[in-house]
MOPAC internal coordinates of N, CA, C and O (Angstrom, degrees):
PM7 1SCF
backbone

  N    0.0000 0     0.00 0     0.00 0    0    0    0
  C    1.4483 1     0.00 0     0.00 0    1    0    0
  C    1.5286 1   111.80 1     0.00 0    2    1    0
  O    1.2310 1   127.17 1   139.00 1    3    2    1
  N    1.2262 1   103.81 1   -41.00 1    3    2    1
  C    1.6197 1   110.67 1   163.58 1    5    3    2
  C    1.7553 1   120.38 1   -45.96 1    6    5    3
  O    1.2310 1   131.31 1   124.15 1    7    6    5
  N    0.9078 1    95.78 1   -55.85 1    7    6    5
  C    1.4023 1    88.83 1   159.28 1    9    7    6
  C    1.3556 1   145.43 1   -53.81 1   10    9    7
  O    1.2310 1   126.00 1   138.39 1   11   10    9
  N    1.5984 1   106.07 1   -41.61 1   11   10    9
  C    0.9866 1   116.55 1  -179.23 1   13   11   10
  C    1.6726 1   136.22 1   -74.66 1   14   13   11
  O    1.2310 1   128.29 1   173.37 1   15   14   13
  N    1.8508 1   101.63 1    -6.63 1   15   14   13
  C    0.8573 1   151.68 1   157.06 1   17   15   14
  C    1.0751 1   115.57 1   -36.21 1   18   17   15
  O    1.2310 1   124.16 1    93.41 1   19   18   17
  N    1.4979 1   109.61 1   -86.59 1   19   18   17
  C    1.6012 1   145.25 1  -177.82 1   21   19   18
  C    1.2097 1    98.34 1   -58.36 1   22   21   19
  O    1.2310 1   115.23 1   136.84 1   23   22   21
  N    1.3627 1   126.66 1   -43.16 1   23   22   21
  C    1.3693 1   120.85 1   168.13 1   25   23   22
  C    1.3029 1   150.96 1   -41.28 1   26   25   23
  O    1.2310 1   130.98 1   134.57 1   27   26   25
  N    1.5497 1    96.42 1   -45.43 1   27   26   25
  C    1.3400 1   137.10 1  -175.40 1   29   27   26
  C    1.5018 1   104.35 1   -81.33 1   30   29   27
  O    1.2310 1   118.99 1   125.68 1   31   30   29
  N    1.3692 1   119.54 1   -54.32 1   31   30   29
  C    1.2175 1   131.45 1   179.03 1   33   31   30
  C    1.4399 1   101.76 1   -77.65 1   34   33   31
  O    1.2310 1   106.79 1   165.60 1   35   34   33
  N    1.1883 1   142.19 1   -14.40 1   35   34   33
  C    1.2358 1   120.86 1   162.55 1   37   35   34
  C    2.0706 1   115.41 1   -80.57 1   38   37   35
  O    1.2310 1   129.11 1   168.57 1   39   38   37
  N    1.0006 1   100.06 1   -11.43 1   39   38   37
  C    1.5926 1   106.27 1  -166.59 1   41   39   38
  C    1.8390 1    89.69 1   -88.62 1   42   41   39
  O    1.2310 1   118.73 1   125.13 1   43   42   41
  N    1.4713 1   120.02 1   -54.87 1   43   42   41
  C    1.4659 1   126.01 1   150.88 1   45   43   42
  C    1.5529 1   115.09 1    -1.21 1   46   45   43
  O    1.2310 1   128.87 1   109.52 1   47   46   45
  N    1.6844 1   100.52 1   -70.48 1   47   46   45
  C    1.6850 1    97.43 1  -162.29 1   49   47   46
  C    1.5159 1    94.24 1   -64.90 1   50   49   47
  O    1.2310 1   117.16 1   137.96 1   51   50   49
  N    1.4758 1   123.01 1   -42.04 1   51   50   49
  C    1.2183 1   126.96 1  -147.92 1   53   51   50
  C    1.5867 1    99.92 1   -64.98 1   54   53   51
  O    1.2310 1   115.36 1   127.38 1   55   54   53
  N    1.5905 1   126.42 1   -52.62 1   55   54   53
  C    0.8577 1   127.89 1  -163.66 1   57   55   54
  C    1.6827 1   121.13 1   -58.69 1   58   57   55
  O    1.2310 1   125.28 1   134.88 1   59   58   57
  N    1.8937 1   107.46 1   -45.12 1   59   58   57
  C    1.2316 1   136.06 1   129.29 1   61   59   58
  C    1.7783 1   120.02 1    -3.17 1   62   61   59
  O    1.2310 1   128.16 1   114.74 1   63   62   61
  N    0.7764 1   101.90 1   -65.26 1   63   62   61
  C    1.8872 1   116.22 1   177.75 1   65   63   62
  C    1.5099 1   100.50 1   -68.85 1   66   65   63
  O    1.2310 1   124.22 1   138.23 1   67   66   65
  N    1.3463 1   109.51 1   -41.77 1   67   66   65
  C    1.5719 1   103.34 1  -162.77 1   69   67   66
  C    1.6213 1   111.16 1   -83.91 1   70   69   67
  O    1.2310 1   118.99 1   172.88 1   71   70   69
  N    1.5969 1   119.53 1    -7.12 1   71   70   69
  C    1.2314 1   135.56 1   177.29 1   73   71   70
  C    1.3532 1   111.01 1  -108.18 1   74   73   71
  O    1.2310 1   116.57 1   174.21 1   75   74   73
  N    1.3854 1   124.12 1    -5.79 1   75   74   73
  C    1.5701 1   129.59 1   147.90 1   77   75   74
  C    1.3450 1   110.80 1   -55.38 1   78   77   75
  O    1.2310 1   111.10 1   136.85 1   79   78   77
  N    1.4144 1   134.35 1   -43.15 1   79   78   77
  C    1.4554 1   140.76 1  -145.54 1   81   79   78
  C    1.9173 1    89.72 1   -95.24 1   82   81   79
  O    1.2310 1   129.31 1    -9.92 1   83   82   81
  N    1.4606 1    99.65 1   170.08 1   83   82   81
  C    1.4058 1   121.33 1   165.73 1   85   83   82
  C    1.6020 1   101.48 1   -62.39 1   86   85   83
  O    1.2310 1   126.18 1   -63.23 1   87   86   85
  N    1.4932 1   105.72 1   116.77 1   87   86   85
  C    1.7800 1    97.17 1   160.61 1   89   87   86
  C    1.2295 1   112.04 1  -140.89 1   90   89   87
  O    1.2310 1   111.14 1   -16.15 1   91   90   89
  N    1.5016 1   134.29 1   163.85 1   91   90   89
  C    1.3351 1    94.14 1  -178.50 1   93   91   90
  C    1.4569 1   118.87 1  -121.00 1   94   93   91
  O    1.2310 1   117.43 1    -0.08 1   95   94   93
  N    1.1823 1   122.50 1   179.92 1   95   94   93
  C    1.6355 1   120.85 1  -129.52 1   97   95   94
  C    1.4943 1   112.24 1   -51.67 1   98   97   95
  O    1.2310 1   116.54 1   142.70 1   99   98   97
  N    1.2951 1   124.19 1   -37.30 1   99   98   97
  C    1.2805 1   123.47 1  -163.50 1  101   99   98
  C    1.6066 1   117.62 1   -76.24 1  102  101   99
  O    1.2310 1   125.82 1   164.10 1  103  102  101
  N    1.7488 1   106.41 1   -15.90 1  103  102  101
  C    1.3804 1   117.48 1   174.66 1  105  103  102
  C    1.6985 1   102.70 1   -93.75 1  106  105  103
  O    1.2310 1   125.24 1   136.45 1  107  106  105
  N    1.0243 1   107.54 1   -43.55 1  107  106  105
  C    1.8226 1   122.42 1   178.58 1  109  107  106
  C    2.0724 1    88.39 1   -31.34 1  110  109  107
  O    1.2310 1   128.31 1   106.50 1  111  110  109
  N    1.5402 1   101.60 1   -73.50 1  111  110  109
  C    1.1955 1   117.90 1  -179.98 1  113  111  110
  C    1.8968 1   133.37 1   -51.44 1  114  113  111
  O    1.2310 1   134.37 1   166.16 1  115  114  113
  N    1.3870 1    89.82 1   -13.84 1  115  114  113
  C    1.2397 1    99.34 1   177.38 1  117  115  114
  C    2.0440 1   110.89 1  -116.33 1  118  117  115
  O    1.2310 1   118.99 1  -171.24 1  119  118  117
  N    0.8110 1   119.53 1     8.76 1  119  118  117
  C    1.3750 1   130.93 1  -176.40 1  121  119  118
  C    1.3960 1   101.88 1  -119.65 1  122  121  119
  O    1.2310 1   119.38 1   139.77 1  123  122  121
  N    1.5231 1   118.79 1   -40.23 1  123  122  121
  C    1.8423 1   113.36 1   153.34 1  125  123  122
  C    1.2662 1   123.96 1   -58.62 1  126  125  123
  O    1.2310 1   108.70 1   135.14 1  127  126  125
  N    1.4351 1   138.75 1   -44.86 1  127  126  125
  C    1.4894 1   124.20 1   159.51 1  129  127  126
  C    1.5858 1   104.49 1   -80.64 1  130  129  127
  O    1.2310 1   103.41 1  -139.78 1  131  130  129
  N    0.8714 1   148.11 1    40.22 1  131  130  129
  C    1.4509 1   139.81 1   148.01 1  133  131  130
  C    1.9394 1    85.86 1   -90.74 1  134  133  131
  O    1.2310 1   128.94 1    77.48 1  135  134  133
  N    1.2558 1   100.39 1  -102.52 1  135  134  133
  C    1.7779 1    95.81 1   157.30 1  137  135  134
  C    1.2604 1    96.50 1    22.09 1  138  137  135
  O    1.2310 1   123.76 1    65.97 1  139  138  137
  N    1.4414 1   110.40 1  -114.03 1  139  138  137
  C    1.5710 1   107.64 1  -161.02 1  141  139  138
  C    1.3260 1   143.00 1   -33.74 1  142  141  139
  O    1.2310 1   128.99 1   136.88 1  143  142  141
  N    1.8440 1   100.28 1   -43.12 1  143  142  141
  C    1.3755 1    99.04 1   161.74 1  145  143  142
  C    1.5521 1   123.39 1   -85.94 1  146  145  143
  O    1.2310 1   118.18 1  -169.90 1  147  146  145
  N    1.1693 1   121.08 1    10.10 1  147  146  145
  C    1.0985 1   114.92 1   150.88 1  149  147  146
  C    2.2462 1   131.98 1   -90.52 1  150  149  147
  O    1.2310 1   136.65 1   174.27 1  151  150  149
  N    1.2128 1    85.37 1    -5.73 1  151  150  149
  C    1.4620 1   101.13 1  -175.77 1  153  151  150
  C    1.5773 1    90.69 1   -87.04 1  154  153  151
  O    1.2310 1   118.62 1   133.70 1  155  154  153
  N    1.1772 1   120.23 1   -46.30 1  155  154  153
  C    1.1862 1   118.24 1   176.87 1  157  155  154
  C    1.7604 1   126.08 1   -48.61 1  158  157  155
  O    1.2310 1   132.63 1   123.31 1  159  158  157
  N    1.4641 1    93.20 1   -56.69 1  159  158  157
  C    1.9790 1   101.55 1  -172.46 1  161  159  158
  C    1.3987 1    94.96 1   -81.11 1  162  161  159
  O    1.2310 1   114.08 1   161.69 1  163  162  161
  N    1.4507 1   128.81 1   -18.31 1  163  162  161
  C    2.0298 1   119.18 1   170.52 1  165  163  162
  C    2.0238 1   100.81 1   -57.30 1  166  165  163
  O    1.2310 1   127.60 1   127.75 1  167  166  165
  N    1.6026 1   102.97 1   -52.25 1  167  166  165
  C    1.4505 1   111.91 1   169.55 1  169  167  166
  C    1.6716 1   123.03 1   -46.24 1  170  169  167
  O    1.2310 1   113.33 1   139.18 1  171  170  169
  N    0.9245 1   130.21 1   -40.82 1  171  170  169
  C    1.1316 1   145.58 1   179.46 1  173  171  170
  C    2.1176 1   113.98 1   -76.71 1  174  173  171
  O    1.2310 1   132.18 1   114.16 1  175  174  173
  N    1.5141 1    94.08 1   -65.84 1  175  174  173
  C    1.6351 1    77.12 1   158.65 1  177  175  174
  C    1.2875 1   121.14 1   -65.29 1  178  177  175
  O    1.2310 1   122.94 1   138.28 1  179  178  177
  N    0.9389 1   111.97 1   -41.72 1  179  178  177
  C    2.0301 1   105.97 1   178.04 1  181  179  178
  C    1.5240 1   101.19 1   -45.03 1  182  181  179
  O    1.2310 1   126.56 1   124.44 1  183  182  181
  N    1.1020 1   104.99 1   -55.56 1  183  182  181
  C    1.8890 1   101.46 1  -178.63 1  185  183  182
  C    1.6993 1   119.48 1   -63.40 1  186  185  183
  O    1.2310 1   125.55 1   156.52 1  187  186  185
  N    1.2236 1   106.95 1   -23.48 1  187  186  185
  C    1.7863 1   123.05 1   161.49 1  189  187  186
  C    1.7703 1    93.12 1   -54.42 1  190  189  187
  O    1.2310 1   124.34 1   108.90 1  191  190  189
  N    1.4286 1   109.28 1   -71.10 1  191  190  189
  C    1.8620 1   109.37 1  -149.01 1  193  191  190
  C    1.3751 1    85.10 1   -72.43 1  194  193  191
  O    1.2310 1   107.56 1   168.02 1  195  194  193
  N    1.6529 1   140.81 1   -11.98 1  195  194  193
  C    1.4842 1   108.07 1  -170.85 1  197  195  194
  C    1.7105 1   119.67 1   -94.60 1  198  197  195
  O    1.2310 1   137.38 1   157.55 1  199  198  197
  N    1.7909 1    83.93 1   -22.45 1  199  198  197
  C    2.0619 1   103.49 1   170.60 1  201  199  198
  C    1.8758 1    95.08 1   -88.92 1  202  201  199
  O    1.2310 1   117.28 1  -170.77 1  203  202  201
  N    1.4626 1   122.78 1     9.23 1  203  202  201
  C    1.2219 1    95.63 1  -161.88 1  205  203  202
  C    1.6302 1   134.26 1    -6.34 1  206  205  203
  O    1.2310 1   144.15 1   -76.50 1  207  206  205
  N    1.3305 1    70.67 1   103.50 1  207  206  205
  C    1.7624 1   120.47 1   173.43 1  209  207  206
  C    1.1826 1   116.43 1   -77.43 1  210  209  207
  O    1.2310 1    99.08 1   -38.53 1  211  210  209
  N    1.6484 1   155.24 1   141.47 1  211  210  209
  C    1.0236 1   128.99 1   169.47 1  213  211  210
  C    1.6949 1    99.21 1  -172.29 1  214  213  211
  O    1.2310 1   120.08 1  -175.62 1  215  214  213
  N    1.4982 1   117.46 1     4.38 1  215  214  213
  C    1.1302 1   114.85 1   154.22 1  217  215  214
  C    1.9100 1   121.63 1   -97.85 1  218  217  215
  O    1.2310 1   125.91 1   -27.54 1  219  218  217
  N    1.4661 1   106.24 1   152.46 1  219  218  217
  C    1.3769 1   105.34 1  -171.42 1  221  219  218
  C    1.9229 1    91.32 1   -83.68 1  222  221  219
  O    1.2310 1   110.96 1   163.81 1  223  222  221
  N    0.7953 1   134.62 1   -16.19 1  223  222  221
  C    1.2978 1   130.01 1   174.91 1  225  223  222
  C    1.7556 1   122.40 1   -74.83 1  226  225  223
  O    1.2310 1   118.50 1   155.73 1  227  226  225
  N    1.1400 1   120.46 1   -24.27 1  227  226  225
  C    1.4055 1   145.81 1   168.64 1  229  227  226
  C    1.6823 1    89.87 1   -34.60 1  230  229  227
  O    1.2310 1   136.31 1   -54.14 1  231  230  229
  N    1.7070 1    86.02 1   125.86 1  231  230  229
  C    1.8800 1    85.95 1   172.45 1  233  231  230
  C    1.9227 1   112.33 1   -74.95 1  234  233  231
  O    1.2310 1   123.94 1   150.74 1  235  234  233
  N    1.2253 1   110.04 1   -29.26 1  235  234  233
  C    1.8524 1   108.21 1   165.78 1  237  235  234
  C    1.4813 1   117.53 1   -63.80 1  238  237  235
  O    1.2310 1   123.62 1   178.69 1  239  238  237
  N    1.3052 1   110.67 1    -1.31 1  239  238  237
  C    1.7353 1   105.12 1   167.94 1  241  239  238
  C    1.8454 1    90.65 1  -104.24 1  242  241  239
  O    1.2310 1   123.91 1   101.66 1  243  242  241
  N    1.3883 1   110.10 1   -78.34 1  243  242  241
  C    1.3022 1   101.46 1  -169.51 1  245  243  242
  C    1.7140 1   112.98 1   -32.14 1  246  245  243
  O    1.2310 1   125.27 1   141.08 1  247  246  245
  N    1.4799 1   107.48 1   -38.92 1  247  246  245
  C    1.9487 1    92.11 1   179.17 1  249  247  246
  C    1.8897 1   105.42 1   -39.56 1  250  249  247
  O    1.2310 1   121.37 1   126.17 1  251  250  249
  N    1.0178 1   114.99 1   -53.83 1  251  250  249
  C    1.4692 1   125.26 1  -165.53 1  253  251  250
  C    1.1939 1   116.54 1   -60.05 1  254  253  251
  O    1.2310 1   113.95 1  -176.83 1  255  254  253
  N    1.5968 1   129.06 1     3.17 1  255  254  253
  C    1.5000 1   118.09 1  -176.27 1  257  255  254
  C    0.9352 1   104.42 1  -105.86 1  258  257  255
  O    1.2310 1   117.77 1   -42.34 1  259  258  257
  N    1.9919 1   121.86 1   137.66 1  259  258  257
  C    1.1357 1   122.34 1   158.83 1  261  259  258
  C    1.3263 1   133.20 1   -66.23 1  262  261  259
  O    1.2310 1   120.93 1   172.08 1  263  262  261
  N    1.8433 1   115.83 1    -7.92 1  263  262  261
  C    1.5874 1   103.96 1  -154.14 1  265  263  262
  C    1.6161 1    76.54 1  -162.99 1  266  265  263
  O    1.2310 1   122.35 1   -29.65 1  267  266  265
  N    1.7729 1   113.11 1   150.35 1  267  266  265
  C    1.3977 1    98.51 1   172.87 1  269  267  266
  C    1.9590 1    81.91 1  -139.47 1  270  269  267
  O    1.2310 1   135.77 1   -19.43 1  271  270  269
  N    1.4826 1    87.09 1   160.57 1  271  270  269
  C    1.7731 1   116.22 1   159.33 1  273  271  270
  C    1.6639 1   125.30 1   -27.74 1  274  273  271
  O    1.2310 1   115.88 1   -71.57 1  275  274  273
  N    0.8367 1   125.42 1   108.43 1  275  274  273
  C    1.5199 1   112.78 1  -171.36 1  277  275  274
  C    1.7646 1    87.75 1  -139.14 1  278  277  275
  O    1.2310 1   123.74 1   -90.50 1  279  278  277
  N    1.8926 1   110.44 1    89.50 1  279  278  277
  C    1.5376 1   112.05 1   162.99 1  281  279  278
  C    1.4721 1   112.59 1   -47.11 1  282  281  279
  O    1.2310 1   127.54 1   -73.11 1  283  282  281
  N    1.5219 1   103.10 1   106.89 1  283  282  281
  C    1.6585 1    90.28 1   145.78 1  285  283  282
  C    1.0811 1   144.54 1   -22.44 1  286  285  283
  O    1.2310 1   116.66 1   104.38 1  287  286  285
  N    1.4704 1   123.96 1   -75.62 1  287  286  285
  C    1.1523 1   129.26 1   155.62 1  289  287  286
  C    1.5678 1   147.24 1   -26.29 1  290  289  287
  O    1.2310 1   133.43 1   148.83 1  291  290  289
  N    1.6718 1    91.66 1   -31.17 1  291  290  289
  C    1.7703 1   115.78 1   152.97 1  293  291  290
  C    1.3507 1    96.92 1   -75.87 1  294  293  291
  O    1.2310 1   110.79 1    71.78 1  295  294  293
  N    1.2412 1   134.92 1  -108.22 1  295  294  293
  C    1.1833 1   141.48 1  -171.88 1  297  295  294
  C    1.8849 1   113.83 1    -7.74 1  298  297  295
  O    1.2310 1   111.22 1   169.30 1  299  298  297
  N    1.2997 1   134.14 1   -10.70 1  299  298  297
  C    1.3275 1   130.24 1  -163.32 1  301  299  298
  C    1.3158 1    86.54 1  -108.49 1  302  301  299
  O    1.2310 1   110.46 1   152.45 1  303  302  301
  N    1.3295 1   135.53 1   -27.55 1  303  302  301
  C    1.1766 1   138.85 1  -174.07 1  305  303  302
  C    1.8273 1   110.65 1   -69.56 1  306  305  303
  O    1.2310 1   123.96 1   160.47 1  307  306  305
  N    0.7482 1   110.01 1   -19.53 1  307  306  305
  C    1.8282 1    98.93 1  -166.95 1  309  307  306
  C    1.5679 1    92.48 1  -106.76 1  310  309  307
  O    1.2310 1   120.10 1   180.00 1  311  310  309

């Protein structure tokens, strides 16, 4: 998670720098909600490494998913 962190927050500054510069509006606008949802999931692992978190079953990870797994193969069954 540490990593993933550093990661995130490194793509942050970058994105950051690139919305300092002249761009024009429709990228301006689209590099600010990238931003956000990335300010967001840096927030979220930080809150992973501070409850260290480290199972995918953990109800503070599952809160965070937008979309889950649904096997076919289960699903043909009912």
């Amino acid at each position: 998670m540490k990593d993933t962190f550093r990661y995130i927050d490194g793509r942050l500054n970058t994105l950051i720098n690139k919305v300092r510069n002249k761009l024009p509006k429709l990228e301006h606008l689209k590099v600010i909600n990238i931003i956000t949802i990335d300010v967001h999931s840096r927030d979220c692992v930080d809150n992973f490494n501070i409850k260290k978190i480290a199972e995918a079953e953990s109800f503070t990870w599952l809160a965070q998913l937008k979309f889950y797994w649904e096997n076919k193969a289960d699903s043909d069954m009912h």
